[in-house]
Steps between C-alpha positions, in 0.01 A plus 500: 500500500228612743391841466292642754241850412552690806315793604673817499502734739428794335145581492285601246226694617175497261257800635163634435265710604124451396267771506164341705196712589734804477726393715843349397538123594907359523587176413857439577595172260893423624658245294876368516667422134784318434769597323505241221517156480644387226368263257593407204490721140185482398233370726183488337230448773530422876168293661452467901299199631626274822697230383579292800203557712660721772202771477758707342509639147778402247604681207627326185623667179579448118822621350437502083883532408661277798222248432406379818282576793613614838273347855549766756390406907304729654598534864178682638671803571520695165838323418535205281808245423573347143491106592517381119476521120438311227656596123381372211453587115231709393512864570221491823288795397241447753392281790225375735392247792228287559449114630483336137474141619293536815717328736545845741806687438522770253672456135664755271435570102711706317462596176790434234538738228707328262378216591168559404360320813445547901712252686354341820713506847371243733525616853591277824400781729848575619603730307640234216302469155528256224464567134196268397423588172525700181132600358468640180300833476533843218793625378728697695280474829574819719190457768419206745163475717369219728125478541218297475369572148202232478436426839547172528730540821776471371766714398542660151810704298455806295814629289489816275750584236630893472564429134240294349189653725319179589463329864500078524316311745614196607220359740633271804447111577586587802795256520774765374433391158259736220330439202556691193501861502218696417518809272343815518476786305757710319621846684720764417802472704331463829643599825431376856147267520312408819251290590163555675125476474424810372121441444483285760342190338745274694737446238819638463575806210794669393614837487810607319684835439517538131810679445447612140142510475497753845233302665412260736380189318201289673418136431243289707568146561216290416594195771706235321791705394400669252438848455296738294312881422849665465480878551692844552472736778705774384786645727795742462806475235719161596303305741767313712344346805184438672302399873169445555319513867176686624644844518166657539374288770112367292615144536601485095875517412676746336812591275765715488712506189884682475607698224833551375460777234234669659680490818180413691297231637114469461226333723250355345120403743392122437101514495549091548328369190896561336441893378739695570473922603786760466466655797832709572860533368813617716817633336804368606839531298620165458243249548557124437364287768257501786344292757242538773511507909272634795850706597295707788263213606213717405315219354526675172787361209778725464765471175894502455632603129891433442683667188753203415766696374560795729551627874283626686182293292287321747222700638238372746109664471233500700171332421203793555274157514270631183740386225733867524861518664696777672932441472688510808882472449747327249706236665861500378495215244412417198326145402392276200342261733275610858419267754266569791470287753578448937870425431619568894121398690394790624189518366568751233601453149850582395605588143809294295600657191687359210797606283700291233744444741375530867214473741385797703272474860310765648344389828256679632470541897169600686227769339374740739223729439578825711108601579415174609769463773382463846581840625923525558647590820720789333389812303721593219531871329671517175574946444471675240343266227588554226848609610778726336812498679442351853252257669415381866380198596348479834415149702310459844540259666322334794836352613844505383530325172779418232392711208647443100392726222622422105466755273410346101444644233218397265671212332539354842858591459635515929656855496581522836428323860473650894482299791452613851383443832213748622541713787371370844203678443422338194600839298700426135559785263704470167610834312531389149662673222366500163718713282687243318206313403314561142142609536244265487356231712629316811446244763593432839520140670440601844542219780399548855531208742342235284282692344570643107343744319524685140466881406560678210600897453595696187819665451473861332 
């Protein structure tokens, strides 16, 4: 059956308003979510990467009790179509996708858990992969990673096992076949693990969120696979998930680390010779994953942390570009696994969320900064502000123009919508009344010709 991820047409609106050289800066970040698209029981983790060379990016997911894995189309748009699957035995706990036999179109590896072992999918670049090969690796594997571990060109595997704590290497030939795994050291139920070069000696290190030792544990590859000087940076209770980029903008990267029982997540400066400096921690109730995005274009990395087990639990913050973050809104879903990437071309990155049994897509449409528009041909009053009972909005118009305002409240929730023409003098005015809503803070969406804007006011 072909399922196709649609966007919906109900819009989730995702505001904020940053205070700049005492004056208040709006962002107005609009993204459309789908309702749900359902996916198995229990998917495990979802990867994006272009599969058949359109310039578009695919998604493809793991399901750990259906056994299989699910290749979903991406149709440039923000929607995507299910165009195959592939079952199999061995509880597919994670996955990832690389070129493992250099011949230019992108293979899978998914790691088996009771199989002890990642199992190779050929691809043919149509959206049709061939199982290839069983490799051994630790018990129980729960983590896959494709990278080039001894830079040799050609691509490597690194598994880690949940329940025995150690990651194997199994370094490429570059022919889809590996040689035997490598071992590393012994960890205490580890979480997530990345891979970057943290003190930048051009070889690859890993960083992994040690869920029982509440830390982030730091190895340094030493060029042929190996790796070595294991040590703690110590982080909130629970350590679930981790992302590394160059929050604070010195050219060194950097890594913020989620906390379940501290219901937190930490950032932590790279100095680039693989130390490591707490710089801040922000509370959030419910924190299991995050990942990284430049969601205003600012040129400075901004983060999204999802709470996989309730609603609303995804919240997008704004990088200050010194290593600190300011929240904006919580998006209306919850998420053990966060992608961010262009999913619909527009040149901005979009968010896909993850449950055990759907996929979630919040596109993001066009970022406008308010002071640096070129002066608009309206003028727009917004009395009193804050408000109690009754508020005017009042539009000027050079020329008669179709007007809309939508009235949200701070979860982006659409309370209400007006549309309008102006007068023939270019005159609106819109006597709003407030009583039945709570106090606190609002938003209007106001559109004028084709021209949008944001403001906020506080109900009292």
């Amino acid at each position: 059956m072909n399922l196709l991820l649609r966007k919906r047409k109900h819009a989730f609106l995702l505001l904020a308003f940053i205070l700049s050289q005492g004056l208040f800066s709006q962002y107005c970040f609009h993204f459309e979510r789908d309702g749900g698209f359902a996916q198995g029981s229990e998917l495990t983790q979802v990867i994006t990467d272009d599969f058949n060379k359109d310039g578009v990016l695919d998604l493809v997911t793991t399901d750990l009790f259906e056994e299989r894995i699910t290749i979903i189309k991406g149709l440039g748009n923000g929607s995507f179509s299910v165009v195959g699957s592939y079952s199999f035995t061995g509880e597919s706990r994670s996955l990832t996708s690389l070129d493992f036999d250099n011949d230019g179109i992108l293979d899978l590896a998914v790691a088996c858990g009771n199989l002890n072992a990642i199992k190779l999918f050929k691809g043919a670049g149509n959206f049709s992969f061939t199982p290839s090969s069983l490799l051994p690796v630790n018990a129980n594997p729960s983590y896959v990673i494709a990278a080039d571990f001894n830079n040799d060109q050609k691509i490597d595997i690194a598994s880690m096992s949940y329940f025995i704590g150690t990651i194997s290497v199994l370094l490429g030939n570059g022919d889809g076949t590996f040689n035997t795994p490598l071992s590393t050291t012994n960890f205490i139920q580890p979480g997530m693990f990345q891979v970057g070069d943290f003190n930048e000696d051009q070889k690859l290190d890993f960083a992994l969120a040690s869920l029982w030792q509440d830390s982030i544990a730091v190895m340094f590859g030493v060029g042929d696979g190996n790796f070595t000087n294991l040590h703690y940076i110590p982080t909130g209770h629970r350590t679930t998930a981790l992302t590394f980029a160059d929050f604070d903008g010195n050219g060194h990267l950097d890594l913020v680390a989620t906390n379940e029982g501290t219901n937190d997540f930490r950032v932590y400066l790279g100095d680039g010779a693989g130390g490591f400096i707490h710089k801040c921690t922000v509370g959030r109730l419910g924190v299991d994953m995050v990942n990284h995005a430049d969601f205003d274009k600012d040129g400075k990395e901004d983060l999204v942390t999802a709470n996989g087990n309730s609603f609303p639990g995804m919240t997008v913050f704004l990088g200050n570009g010194d290593g600190t973050f300011q929240p904006l809104i919580m998006l209306n879903s919850a998420g053990s696994c966060i992608l961010t990437n262009d999913f619909d071309l527009d040149g901005f990155p979009d968010i896909i969320s993850s449950l055990p049994d759907a996929l979630f897509i919040f596109l993001h449409c066009n970022t406008t900064r308010i002071n640096e528009f070129v002066q608009p041909d309206y003028t727009l009053t917004i009395l009193p502000n804050p408000a109690n009972a009754n508020q005017t909005i009042q539009i000027h118009t050079a020329q008669q123009e179709t007007v809309q305002v939508q009235l949200l409240d701070i979860s982006g929730r659409l309370i209400n919508t007006w549309q309008m023409n102006s007068q023939p003098n270019g005159t609106t005015e819109i006597n709003i009344q407030l009583e039945s809503l709570e106090n606190g803070i609002y938003f209007y969406l106001i559109k004028i010709g084709n021209e949008s804007t944001c403001r906020k006011f506080i109900k009292e």
